[in-house]
Backbone as JSON Lines, residues from 0, in Angstrom:
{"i":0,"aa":"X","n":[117.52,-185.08,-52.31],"ca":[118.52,-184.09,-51.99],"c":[119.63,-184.16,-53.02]}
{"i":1,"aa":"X","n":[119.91,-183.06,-53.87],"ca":[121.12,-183.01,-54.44],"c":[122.17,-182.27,-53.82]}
{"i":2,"aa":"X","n":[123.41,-183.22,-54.51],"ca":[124.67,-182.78,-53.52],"c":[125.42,-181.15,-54.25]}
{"i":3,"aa":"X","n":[126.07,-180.4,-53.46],"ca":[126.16,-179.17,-53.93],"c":[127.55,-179.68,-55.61]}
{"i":4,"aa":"X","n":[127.61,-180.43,-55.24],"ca":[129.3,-180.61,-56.77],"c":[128.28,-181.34,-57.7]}
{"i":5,"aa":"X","n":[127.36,-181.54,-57.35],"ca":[126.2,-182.89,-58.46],"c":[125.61,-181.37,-58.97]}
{"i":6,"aa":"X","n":[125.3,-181.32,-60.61],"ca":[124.15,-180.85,-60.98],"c":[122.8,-181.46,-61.25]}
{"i":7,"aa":"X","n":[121.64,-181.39,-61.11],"ca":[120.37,-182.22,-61.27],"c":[120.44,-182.4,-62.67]}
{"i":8,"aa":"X","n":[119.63,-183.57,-62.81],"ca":[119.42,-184.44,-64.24],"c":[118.42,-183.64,-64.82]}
{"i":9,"aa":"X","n":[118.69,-182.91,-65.72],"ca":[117.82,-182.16,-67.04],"c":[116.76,-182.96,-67.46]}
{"i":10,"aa":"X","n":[116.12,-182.57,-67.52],"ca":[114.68,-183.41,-67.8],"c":[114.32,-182.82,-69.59]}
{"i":11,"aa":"X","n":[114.28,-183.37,-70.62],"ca":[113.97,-183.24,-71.81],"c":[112.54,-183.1,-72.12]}
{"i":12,"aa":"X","n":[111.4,-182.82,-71.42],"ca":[109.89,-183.06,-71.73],"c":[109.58,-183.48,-72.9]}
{"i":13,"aa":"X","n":[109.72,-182.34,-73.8],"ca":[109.32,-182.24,-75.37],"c":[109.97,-183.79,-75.78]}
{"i":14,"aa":"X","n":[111.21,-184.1,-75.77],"ca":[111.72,-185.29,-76.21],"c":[111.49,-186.69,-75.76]}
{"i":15,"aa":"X","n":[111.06,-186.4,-74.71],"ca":[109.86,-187.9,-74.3],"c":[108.56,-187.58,-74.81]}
{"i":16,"aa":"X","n":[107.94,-186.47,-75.13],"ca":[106.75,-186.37,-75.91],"c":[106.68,-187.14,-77.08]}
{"i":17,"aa":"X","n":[107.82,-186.64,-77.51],"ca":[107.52,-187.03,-79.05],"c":[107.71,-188.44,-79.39]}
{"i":18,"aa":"X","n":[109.12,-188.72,-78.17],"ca":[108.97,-190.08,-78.31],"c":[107.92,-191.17,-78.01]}
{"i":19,"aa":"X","n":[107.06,-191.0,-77.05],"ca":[106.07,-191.82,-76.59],"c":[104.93,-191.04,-77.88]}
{"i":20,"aa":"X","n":[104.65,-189.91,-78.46],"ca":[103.91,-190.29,-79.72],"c":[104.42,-190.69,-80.96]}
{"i":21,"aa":"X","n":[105.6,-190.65,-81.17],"ca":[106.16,-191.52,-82.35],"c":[105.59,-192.91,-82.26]}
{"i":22,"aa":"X","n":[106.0,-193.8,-80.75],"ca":[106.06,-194.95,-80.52],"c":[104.76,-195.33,-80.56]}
{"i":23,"aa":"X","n":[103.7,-194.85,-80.07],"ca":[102.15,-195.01,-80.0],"c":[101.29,-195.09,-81.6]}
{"i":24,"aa":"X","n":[101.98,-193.76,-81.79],"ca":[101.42,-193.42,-83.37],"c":[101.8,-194.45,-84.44]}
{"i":25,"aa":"X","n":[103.3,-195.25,-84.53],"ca":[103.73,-196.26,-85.08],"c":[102.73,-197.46,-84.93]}
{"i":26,"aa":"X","n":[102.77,-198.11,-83.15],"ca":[101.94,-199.23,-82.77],"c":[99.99,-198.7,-83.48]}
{"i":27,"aa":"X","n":[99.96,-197.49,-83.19],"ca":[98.37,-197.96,-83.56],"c":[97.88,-197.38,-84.9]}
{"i":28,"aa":"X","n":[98.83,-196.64,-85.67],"ca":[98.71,-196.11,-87.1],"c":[98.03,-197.08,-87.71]}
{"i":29,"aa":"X","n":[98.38,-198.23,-87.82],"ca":[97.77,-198.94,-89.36],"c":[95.67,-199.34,-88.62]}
{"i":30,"aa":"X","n":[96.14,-199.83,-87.57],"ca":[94.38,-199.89,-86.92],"c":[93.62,-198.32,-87.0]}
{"i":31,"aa":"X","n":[94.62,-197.43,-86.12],"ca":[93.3,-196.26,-86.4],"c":[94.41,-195.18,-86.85]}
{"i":32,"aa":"X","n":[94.42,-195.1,-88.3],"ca":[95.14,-194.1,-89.14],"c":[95.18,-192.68,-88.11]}
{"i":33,"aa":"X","n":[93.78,-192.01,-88.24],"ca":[94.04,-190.86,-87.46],"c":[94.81,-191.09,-86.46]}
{"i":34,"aa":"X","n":[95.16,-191.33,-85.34],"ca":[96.19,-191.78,-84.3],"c":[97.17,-191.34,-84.81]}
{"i":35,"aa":"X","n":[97.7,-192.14,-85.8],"ca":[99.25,-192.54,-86.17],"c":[99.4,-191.38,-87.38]}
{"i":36,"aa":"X","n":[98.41,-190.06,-87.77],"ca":[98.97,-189.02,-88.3],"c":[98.97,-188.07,-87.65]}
{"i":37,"aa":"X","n":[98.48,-188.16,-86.85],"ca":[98.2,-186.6,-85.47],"c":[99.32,-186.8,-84.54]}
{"i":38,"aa":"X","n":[99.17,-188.22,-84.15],"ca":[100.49,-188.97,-83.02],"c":[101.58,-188.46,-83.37]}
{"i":39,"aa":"X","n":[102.1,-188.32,-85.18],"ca":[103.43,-188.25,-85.45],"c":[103.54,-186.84,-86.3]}
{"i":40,"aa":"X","n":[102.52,-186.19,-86.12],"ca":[102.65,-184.57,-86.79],"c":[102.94,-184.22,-85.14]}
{"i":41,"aa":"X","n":[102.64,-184.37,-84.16],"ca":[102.32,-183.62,-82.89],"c":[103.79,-184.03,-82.48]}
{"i":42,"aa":"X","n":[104.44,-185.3,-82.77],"ca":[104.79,-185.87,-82.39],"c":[106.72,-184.97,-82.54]}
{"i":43,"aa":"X","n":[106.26,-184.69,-84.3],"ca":[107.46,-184.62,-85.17],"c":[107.5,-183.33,-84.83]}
{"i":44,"aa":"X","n":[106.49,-182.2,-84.42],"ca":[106.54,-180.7,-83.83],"c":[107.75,-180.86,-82.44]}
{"i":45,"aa":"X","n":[106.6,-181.58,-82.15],"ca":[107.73,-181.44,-80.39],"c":[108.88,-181.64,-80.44]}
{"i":46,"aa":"X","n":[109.31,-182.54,-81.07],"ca":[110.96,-183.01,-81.52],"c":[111.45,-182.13,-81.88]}
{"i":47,"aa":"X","n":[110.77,-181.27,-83.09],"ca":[111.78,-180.25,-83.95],"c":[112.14,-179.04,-82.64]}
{"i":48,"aa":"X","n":[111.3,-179.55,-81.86],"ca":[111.13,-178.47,-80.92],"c":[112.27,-178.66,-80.2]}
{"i":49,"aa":"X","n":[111.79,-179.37,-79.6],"ca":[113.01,-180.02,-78.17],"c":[114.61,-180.17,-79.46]}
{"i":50,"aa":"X","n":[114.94,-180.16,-80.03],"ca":[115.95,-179.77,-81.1],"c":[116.08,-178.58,-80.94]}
{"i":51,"aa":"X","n":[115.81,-177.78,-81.09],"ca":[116.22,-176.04,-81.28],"c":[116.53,-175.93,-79.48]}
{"i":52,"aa":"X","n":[116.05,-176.13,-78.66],"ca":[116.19,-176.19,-77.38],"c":[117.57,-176.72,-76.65]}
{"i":53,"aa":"X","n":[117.59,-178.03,-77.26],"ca":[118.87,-178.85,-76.97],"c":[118.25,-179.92,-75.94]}
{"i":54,"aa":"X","n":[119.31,-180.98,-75.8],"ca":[118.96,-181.72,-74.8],"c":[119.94,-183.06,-75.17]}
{"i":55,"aa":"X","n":[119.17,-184.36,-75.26],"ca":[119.42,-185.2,-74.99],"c":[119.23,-186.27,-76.86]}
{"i":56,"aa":"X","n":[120.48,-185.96,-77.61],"ca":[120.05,-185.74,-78.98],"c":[119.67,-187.15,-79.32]}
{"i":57,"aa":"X","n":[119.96,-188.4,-78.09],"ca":[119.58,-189.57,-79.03],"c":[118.39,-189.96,-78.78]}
{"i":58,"aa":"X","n":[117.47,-188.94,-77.94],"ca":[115.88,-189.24,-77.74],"c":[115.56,-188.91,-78.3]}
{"i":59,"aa":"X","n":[115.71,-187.72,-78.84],"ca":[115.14,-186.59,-79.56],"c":[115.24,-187.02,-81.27]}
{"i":60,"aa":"X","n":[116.13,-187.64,-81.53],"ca":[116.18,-188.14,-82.86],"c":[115.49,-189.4,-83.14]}
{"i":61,"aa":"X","n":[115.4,-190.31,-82.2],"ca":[114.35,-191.25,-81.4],"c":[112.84,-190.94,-82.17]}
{"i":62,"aa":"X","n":[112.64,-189.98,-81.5],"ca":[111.01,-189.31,-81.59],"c":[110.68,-188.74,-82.7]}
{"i":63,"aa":"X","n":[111.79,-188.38,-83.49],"ca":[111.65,-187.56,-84.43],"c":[111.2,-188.51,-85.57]}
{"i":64,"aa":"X","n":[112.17,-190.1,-85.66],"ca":[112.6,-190.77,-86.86],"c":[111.13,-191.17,-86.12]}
{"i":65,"aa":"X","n":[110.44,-191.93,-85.21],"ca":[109.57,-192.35,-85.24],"c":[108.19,-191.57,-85.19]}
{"i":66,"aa":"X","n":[108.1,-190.37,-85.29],"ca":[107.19,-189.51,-85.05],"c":[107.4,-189.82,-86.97]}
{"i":67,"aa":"X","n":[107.93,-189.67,-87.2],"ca":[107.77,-189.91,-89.31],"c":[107.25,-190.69,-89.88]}
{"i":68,"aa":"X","n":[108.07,-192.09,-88.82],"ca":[107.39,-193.65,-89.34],"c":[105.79,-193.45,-88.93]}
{"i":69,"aa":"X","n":[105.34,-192.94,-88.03],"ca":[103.84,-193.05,-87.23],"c":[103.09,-192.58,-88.5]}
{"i":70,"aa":"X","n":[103.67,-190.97,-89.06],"ca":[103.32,-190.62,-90.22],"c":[103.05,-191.02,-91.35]}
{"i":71,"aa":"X","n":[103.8,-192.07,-91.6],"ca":[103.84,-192.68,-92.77],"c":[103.4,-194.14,-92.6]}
{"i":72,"aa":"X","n":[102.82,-194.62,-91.65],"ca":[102.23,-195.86,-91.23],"c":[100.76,-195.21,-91.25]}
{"i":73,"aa":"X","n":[100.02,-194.0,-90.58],"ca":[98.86,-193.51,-90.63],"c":[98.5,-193.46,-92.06]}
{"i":74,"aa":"X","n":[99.47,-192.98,-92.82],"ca":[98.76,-192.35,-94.51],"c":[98.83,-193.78,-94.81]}
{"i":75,"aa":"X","n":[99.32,-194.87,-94.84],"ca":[99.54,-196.27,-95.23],"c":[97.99,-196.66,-94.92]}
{"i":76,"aa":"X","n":[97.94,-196.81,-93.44],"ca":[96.65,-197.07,-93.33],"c":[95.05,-196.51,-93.34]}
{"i":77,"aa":"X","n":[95.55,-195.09,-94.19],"ca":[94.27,-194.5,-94.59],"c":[93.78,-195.18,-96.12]}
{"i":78,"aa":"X","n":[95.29,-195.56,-96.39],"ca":[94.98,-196.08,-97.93],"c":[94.4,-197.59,-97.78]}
{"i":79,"aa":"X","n":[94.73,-198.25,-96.78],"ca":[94.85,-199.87,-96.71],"c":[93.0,-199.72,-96.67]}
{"i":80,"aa":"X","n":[92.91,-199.11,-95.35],"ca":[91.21,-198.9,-95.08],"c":[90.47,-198.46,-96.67]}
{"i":81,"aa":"X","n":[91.1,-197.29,-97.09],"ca":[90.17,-196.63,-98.24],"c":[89.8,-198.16,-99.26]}
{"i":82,"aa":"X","n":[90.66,-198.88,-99.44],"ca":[90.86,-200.06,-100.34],"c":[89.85,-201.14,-99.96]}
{"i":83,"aa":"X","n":[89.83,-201.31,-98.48],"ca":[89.29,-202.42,-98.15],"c":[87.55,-201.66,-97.56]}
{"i":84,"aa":"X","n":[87.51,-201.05,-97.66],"ca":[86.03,-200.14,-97.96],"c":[85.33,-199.94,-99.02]}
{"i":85,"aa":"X","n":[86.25,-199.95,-100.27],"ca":[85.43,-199.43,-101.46],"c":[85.73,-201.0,-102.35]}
{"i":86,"aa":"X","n":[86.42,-201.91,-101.57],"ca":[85.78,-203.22,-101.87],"c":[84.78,-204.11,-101.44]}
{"i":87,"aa":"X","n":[84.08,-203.68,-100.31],"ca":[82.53,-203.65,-99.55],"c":[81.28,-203.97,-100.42]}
């Protein structure tokens, strides 16, 4: 029950999206690259998203900076793999 002088707590969706795939895409980027470039392209959409929207800017910048790192930990570990494959 909310009280009539209380407004309800705004719920940010997009900005917990991105944050829980920033954070995922970071943790499993370097093991399975794809993850951690889809995790943090999908990741870094929703953010830009939930940005134009408004909300709650220190999640949202949250998801964003780590939706990048996920990005850049995936291409890391497409290269680490490519390396340790074509030394096989």
């Amino acid at each position: 029950m909310s009280n009539p002088g209380n407004a309800p707590a705004q719920s940010n969706t997009f900005a917990v999206v991105s944050l829980v795939l920033g954070i995922v895409g970071t943790v499993v980027g370097l093991f399975v690259p794809i993850v951690g470039v889809i995790g943090g392209i999908i990741g870094l959409v929703l953010g830009i998203s939930a940005r134009k929207r408004g909300g709650s800017r220190g999640m949202i910048t949250a998801g964003v900076i780590l939706s990048i790192v996920a990005i850049v930990i995936g291409v890391i570990g497409f290269i680490i793999n490519a390396v340790v494959l074509s030394n096989m």
